[in-house]
N, C-alpha and C positions, 0 to 999 in steps of 0.2 A: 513470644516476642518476635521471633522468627518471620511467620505469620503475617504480623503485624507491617514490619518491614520490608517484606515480599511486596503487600498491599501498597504501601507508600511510594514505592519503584515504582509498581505499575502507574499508580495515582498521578506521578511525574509530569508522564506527559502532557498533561493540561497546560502546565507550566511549560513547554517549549512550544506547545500547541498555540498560547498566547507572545511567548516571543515573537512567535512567528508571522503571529496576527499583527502584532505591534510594528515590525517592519513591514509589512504591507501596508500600512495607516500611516505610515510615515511619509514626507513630502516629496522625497523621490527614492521610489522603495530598490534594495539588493536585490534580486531574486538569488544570488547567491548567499547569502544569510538567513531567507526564509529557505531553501535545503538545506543549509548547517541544522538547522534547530530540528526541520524535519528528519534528516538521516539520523538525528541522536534520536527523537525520537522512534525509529522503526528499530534502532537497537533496543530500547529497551523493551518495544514489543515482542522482537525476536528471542529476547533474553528471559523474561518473565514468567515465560510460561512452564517451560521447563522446571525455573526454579520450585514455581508454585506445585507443579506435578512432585518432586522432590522432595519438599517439606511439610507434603499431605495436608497442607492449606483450608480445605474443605474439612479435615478434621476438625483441624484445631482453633478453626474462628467459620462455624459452619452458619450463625447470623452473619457474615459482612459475605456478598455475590464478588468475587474476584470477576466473573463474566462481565458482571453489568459494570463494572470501573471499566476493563478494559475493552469494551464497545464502546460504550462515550465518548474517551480518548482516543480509539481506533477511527470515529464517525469524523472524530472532531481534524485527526493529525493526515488520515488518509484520503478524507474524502470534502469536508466543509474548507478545512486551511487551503487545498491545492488550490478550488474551485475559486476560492475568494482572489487567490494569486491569479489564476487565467484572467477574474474579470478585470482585476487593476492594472495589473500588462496590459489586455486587447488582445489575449493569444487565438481569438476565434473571432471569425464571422460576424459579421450584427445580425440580428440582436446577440449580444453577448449574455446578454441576462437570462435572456430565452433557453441560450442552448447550456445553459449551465445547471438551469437549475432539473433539467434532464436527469442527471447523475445524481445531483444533491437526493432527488425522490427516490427512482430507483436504488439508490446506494442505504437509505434510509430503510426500506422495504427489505432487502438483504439482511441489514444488522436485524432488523424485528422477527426473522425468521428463525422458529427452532431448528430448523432442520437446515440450518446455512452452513454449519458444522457434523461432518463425518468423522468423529474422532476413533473410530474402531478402523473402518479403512485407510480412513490419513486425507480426506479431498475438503475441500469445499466445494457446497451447491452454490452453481451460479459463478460470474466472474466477484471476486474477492475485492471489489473497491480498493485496486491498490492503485488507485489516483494519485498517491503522492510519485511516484513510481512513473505512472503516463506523462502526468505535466511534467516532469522533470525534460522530456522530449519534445511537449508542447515548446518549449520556450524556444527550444535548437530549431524544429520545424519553422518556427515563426520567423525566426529568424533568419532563415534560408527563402522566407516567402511562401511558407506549405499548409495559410490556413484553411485552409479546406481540405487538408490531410487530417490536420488536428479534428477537424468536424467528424470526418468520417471514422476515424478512430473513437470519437466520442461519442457517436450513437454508438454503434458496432458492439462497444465496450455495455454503456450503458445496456441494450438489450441483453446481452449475457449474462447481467446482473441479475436479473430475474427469468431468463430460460432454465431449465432443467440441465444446464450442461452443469458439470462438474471441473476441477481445477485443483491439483492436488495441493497439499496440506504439508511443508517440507516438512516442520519437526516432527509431524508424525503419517510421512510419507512411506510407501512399502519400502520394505529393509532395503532388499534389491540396491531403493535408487534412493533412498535415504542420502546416504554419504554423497553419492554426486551433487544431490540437489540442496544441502547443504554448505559443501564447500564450493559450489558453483557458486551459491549465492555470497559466500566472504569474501570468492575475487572481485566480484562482480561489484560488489558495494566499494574496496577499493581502488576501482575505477571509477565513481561514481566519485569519490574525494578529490582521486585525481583530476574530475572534468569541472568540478564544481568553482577553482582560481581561476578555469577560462572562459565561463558561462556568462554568455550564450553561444560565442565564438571559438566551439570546439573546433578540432581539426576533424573532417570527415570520416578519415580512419578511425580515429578515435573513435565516433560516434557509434559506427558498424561494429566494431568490436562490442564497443559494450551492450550494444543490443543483441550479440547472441546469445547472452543466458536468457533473457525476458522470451526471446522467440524457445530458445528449447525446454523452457519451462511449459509454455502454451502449449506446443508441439506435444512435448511427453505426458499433459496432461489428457491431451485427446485420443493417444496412442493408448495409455493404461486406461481409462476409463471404461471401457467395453470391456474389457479383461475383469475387471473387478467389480462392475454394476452385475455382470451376466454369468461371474463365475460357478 
C-alpha cells in the first residue's frame, strides 16, 4: 500500500502540471498562479524520491517504473509548462515559437537518456531542464526589458542540455556538500514564495539575492565535476 501511495504523489503532478496549463489558457493568464502550482509541484518532485528510496518501492511494485511517472511529470512540470508560459507572455524574441521549441527538443533528448542520471556520484549528465526554475527570471528579465538576455540564457541553457557537462544531483549530491546544497535550496525556494505576490515587479535586491543559490549551485557543479569524473 505504501508503494502504492508513494506512486500516486509522484503521479500528482500531472494534476498541477494541468492547473498550470489551465491558467495559461485562460483569457488573461497570472503568471503568478502558474508558479503556485509549479513550486508545489517541484515539492513534490523533491520530495518523492527519497520517500520512494525508503520504502524500497522497486521491491514491492517492481511491475509499475516509478522513473517513467516521474519523467513525464518532470518533462511535463519542468520543461513543456514553463515553455508554453514563455510563449503566452512574449517572454522572448520573435519568433517565439521558434526559440522555444529549442529546449522543448533538447530537454526531450535529456529525459530519453539512460545515462542523464548519475545516481552513484550524485550529478546529472547535461543541464537538468530545470526550466520551471529559468522562466521564473524569464518573466523579471522581460520585464526590466532583457529579452535578449532571456534568449541567450536560452540557448546557452539549452546546449548544455545535451553537452557532456555534468550538474550535481542535491538529494544525492557528495556528503561533503549534501547539507548545503540542500538547505540552500529550502531558503532559496522560500524566497521564491516570497517574490512570487510581487511578480513580475520584484524589487532588484530581491532579485540578486535569490539568484545566488542558482549561480552557486552552477558554480559548485563545475568546481566538483572534475574532481569526481577524474578521480
Amino acid at each position: 500500500m505504501t508503494a502504492w501511495l508513494i506512486h500516486l504523489y509522484t503521479a500528482s503532478g500531472v494534476g498541477f502540471a494541468f492547473l498550470a496549463v489551465a491558467e495559461i489558457a485562460s483569457a488573461t493568464p497570472d503568471p503568478r498562479l502558474v508558479f503556485l502550482w509549479l513550486i508545489i509541484a517541484l515539492i513534490v518532485d523533491a520530495t518523492d524520491g527519497p520517500m520512494a528510496r525508503r520504502a524500497d518501492v522497486k521491491v514491492h511494485l517492481p511491475h509499475i517504473q516509478g522513473r517513467a511517472i516521474d519523467d513525464i511529470v518532470d518533462y511535463l512540470t519542468f520543461t513543456f509548462v514553463p515553455m508554453l508560459l514563455v510563449w503566452r507572455m512574449d517572454w522572448l524574441p520573435e519568433p517565439v515559437g521558434l526559440w522555444i521549441t529549442i529546449p522543448l527538443i533538447t530537454s526531450l533528448l535529456g529525459f530519453a537518456n539512460d545515462e542523464a542520471k548519475d545516481e552513484e556520484d550524485g550529478f546529472f549528465r547535461g543541464f537538468p531542464s530545470y526550466w520551471n526554475i529559468v522562466v521564473f527570471y524569464f518573466g523579471v528579465w522581460s520585464w526590466c526589458g532583457w529579452e535578449s538576455l532571456n534568449l541567450a540564457v536560452l540557448l546557452a541553457l539549452s546546449a548544455m542540455t545535451v553537452l557532456p557537462v555534468r550538474f550535481i544531483y542535491p538529494n544525492l549530491a557528495p556528503a561533503a556538500w549534501r547539507k548545503f546544497l540542500l538547505n540552500g535550496a529550502y531558503v532559496w525556494l522560500v524566497l521564491l514564495c516570497v517574490m512570487v505576490p510581487f511578480y513580475p515587479r520584484i524589487p532588484p535586491w530581491l532579485m540578486w539575492v535569490s539568484m545566488a543559490y542558482p549561480a552557486a549551485y552552477v558554480l559548485l557543479s563545475f568546481a566538483l565535476d572534475p574532481k569526481w569524473r577524474f578521480r
